[in-house]
Each structure stands twice: as structure tokens, then as C-alpha cells.
C-alpha positions in Angstrom: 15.8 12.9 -21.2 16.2 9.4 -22.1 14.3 6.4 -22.6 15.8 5.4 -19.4 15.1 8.5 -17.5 11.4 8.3 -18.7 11.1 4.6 -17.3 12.8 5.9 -14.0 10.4 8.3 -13.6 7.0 5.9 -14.2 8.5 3.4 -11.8 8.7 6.4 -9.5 5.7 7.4 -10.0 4.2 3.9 -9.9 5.9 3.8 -6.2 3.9 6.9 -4.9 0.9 5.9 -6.1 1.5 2.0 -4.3 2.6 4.2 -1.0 -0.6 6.7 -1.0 -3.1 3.7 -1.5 -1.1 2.3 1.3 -1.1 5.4 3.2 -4.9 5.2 2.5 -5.6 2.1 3.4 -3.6 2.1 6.5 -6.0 5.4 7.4 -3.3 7.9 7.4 -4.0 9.9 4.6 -7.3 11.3 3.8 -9.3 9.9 1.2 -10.1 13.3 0.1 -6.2 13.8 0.0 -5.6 10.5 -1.3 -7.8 11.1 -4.4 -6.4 14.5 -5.9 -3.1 13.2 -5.2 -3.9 10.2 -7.2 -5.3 12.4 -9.7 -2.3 14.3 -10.2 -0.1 11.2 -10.6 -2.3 9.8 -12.7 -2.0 13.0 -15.2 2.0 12.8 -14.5 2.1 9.2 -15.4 -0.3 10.1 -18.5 2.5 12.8 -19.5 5.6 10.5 -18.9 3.9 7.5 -21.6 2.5 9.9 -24.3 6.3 11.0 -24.1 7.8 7.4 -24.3 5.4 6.8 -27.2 6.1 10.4 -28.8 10.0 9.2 -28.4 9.5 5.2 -30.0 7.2 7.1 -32.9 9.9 8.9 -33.8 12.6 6.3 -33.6 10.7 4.2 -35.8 9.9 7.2 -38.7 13.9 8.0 -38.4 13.5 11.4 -36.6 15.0 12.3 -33.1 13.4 11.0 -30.5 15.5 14.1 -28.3 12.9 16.3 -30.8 9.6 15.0 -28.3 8.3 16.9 -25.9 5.7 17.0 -22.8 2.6 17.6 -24.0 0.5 19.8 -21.2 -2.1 17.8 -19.0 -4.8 19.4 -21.2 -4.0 17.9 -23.9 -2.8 14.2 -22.6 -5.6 14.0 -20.8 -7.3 14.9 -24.3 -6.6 12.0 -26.2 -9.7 9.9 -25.5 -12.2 12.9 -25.8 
């Protein structure tokens, strides 16, 4: 996966989120709904940066970038704990 394939898939996920708070606000999702599938963009959009940064880190201390991986929600969702 590139750096381009990683920004691809924030701007996608980015999208969702704009269309379920529409959705939302419109009233035709549930808020219940609304909020554990915000949740679980939230923790793929989490995964999708730690990745971009893993990628940059290693571009900048001359290893492959190709070598990062996903890290599990667990542990993204980690960080700040």
C-alpha cells in the first residue's frame, strides 16, 4: 500500500463520516447507529494515520516504508493511554 493508497482511503473515510452525520442530521439514521458507526471510522481513520506516520518515520530513518504495518485497534487506540 502506498502513500497514495493510504490518503485514498482517509479521504474515503472522511466522506462516510460527512454522509452519516448527514444521514443523522437529516433523521435517517439512528443516533444510536450513527454513533458506533462513527466509532468505528473513527478507529479506521486512527489505523490509516498511525500507518502514514509509521511509513514517513521510516522514510526519514532510511528503512522501507513497504516494512509498516496496521497496528490493531487495541493498540492505536492505545497511544494516548
Amino acid at each position: 500500500m502506498t502513500e497514495q493508497d493510504i490518503l485514498a482511503r482517509i479521504k474515503q473515510l472522511v466522506d462516510n463520516e460527512h454522509s452519516l452525520r448527514s444521514k443523522a442530521t437529516s433523521g435517517e439514521m439512528n443516533p444510536v447507529t450513527e454513533r458506533q458507526k462513527l466509532a468505528e471510522l473513527e478507529v479506521m481513520l486512527d489505523q490509516c494515520w498511525d500507518l502514514l506516520r509509521q511509513r514517513r518515520a521510516r522514510i526519514d530513518s532510511g528503512a522501507s516504508p513497504e516494512d509498516a504495518q496496521v497496528n490493531s485497534p487495541r493498540q492505536v487506540e492505545g497511544y494516548l493511554q
